[in-house]
C-alpha positions, 0 to 999 in steps of 0.5 A, a space after each residue: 169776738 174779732 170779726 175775722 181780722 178785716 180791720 188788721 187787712 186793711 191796716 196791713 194795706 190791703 185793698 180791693 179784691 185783696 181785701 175780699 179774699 183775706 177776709 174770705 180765707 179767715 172766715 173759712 179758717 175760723 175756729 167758730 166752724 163745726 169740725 164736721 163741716 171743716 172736714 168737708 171744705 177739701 171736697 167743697 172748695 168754699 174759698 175757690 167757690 166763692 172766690 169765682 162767683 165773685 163775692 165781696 164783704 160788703 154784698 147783700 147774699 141770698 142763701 136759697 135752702 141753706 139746709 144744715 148752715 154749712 156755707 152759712 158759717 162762712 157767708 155769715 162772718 164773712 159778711 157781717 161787718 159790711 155785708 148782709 146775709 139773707 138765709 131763705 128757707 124754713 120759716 116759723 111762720 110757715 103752714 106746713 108743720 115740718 117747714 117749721 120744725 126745721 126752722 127750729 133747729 136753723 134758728 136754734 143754731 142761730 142763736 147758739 152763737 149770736 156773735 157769729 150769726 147775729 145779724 143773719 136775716 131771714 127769708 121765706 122760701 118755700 119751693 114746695 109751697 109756692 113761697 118766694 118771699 126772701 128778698 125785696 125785688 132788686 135788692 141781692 148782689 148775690 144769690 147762691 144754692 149749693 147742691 139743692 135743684 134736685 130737690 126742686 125739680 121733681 116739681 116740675 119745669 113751670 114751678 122751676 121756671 118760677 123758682 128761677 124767676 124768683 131769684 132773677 126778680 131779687 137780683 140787682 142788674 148785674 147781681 150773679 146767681 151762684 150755682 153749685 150742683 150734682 151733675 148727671 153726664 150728658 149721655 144719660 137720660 133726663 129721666 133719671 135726674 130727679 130720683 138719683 140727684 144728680 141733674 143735667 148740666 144743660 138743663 139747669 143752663 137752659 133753665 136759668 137762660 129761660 127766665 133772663 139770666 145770662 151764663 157768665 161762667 162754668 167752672 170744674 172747681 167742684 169736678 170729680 171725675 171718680 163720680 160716674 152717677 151710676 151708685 145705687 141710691 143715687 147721690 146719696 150712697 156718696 159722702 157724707 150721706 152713705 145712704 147704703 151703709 155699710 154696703 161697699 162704703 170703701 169703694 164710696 169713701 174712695 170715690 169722694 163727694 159727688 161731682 158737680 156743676 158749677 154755673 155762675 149766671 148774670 142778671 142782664 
């Protein structure tokens, strides 16, 4: 399989930045994605996305909670030839049996298409359980989560503070820490982040800044302003979710996905 036109890039001239960004731009054109999740990229930006955290092909990236693979059936061509992927989480070596079944499925999705993922490594990284065993301290370029802190934080700030830590302790001097996640307004109370799914911009800055990284940026490239957080079922009552069914789904659909932070903090 042509690995997304890098070597044509570089005989066509391109250098630098440039290079990164075609390379880029033909892994999310690429024809191995899952229709599904193409669909998706007109609300989720990969390119904009990535594009402003500042990846390069030849980084060492931590996924944390890749879930499905959606942004790994990006990261994983992008970076297979000069790169390395490391997705962190669900492992078959895990005590809990449900981390382990969804291990199965990532792994079997894997290996569905082992041009495409073949050299994808694998971390431990279990929130739940206190695992934080996805990459050597000091070894990432970069480490990105998308739309996974509400998931985390029910856990509590001290748990959070080690998560944070963990990802810090990862990261070269200099690595970037890429964040993409639903974004409750200001005015509403705290109390409502974890049980809708939406969280309070500041307090994931607060977070971050608490375990030593530095906010380099924030971004609107994910921002809708048609997501008030307001939905019964929270979040998940937007696309692609519809958790409410049929239950006014036009007004969600006419809504869209949900609008997100986007924070991109250093290692100092």
């Amino acid at each position: 399989m042509k690995h997304y036109v890098l070597a044509a890039v570089l005989a066509c001239g391109f250098t630098g930045a440039a290079v990164a960004d075609e390379a880029l731009k033909a892994a999310i054109a690429s024809g191995t994605r899952t229709p599904a999740n193409v669909q998706r990229d007109a609300a989720r930006h990969p390119y904009e996305t990535l594009n402003y955290f500042g990846i390069k092909p030849n980084m060492t990236v931590v996924e944390l909670a890749p879930g499905g693979g959606w942004y790994t059936e990006i990261l994983a061509p992008y970076l297979r030839d000069k790169g390395k992927l490391i997705a962190a989480g669900n492992t078959p070596n895990s005590a809990s049996e449900a981390v382990r079944r969804n291990a199965t499925r990532f792994q079997e999705k894997l290996n569905a298409k082992p041009d495409v993922f073949g050299k994808v490594q694998l971390g431990a990284f279990e929130p739940q359980n206190g695992v934080y065993n996805f990459a050597p301290k000091g070894s990432a370029d970069m480490v990105l989560t998308f739309r996974n802190i509400h998931n985390w934080a029910e856990s509590g700030d001290e748990n959070m503070k080690k998560l944070f830590a963990s990802v810090y302790d990862s990261l070269k001097p200099g690595g970037i820490f890429g964040v993409v996640e639903h974004r409750l307004p200001a005015n509403r109370p705290a109390s409502e982040q974890t049980s809708s799914g939406y969280m309070h911009e500041a307090y994931v800055i607060k977070l971050a800044e608490s375990v030593g990284f530095k906010l380099a940026g924030k971004s609107e490239i994910n921002a809708n302003s048609k997501d008030k957080a307001d939905h019964k079922g929270g979040v998940w009552a937007l696309p692609p979710t519809f958790t409410n069914k049929d239950e006014d789904r036009a007004k969600y659909a006419a809504i869209g996905e949900s609008d997100r932070m986007t924070l991109k903090f250093v290692k100092q």
